[in-house]
C-alpha positions in Angstrom: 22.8 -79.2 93.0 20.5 -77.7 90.2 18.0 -79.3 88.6 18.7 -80.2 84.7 17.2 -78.3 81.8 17.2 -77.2 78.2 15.9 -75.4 75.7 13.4 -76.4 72.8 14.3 -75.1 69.2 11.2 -71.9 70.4 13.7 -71.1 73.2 10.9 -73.2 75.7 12.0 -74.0 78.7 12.7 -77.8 78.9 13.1 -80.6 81.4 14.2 -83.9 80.4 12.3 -86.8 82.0 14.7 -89.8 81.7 13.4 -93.7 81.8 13.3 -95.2 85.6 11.2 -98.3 84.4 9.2 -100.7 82.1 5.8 -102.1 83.4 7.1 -105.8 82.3 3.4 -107.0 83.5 1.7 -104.8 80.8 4.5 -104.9 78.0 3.7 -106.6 74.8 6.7 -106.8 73.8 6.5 -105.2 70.4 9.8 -103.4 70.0 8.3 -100.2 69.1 9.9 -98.3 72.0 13.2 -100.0 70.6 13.0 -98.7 67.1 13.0 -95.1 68.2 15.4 -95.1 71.1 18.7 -94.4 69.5 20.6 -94.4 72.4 20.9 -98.3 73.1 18.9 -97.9 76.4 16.6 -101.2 75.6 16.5 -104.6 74.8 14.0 -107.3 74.6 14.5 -110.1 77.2 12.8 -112.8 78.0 10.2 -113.9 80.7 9.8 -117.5 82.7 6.4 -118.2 84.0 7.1 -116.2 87.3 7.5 -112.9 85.8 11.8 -113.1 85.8 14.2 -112.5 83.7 15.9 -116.0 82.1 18.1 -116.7 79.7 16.6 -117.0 76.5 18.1 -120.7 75.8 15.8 -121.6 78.5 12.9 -124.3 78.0 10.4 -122.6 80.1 10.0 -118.8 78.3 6.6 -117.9 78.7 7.6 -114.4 76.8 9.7 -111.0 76.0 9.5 -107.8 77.0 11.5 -104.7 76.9 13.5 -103.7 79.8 16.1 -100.8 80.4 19.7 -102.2 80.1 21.2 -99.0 80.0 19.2 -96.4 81.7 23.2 -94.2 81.9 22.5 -93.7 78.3 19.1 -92.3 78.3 18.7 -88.7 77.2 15.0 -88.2 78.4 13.6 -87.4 75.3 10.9 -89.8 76.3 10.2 -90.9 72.6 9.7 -94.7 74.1 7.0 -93.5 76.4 5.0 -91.5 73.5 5.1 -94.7 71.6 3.8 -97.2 73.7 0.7 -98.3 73.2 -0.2 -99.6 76.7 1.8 -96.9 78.8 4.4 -99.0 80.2 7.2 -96.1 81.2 7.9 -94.5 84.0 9.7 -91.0 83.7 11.3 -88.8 85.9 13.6 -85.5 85.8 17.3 -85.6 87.8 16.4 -85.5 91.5 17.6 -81.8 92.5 
């Protein structure tokens, strides 16, 4: 199979780089990564005390984070990871 690439506008060789995960540990939870992702590949959840996703009618939310609901929608334009402030992405092209 070949590898996925592009173009930039310069006729630059590109390789997208698509969202594989969201430190939750290091996440503040601030929703900037959300604003620019216009491809409905986040959403803010909520944490427990253990470090798991609940629901968020729980009791016992101890805070949210982001987390990739819909990674099959990711374009890998990476805007999320530029934004973050405390470099909680993890990127990676198509495996070949």
């Amino acid at each position: 199979m070949a590898s996925l690439t592009g173009l930039t506008f310069g006729k630059l060789d590109w390789i997208p780089k698509f969202v594989q995960s969201i430190n939750k540990e290091t996440c503040l939870g601030c929703g900037r990564c959300f604003k620019v992702c216009g491809q409905n590949v986040l959403s803010l959840l909520a944490l427990n005390e253990e470090g798991e996703f609940v629901d968020e009618d729980e009791d016992e939310i101890e805070r949210k984070v982001m987390a990739v609901v819909n990674q099959a929608n990711c374009i890998g334009c990476e805007a999320c990871a530029r934004i973050c402030p405390k470099n909680c992405y993890t990127h990676a092209p198509l495996p070949a």
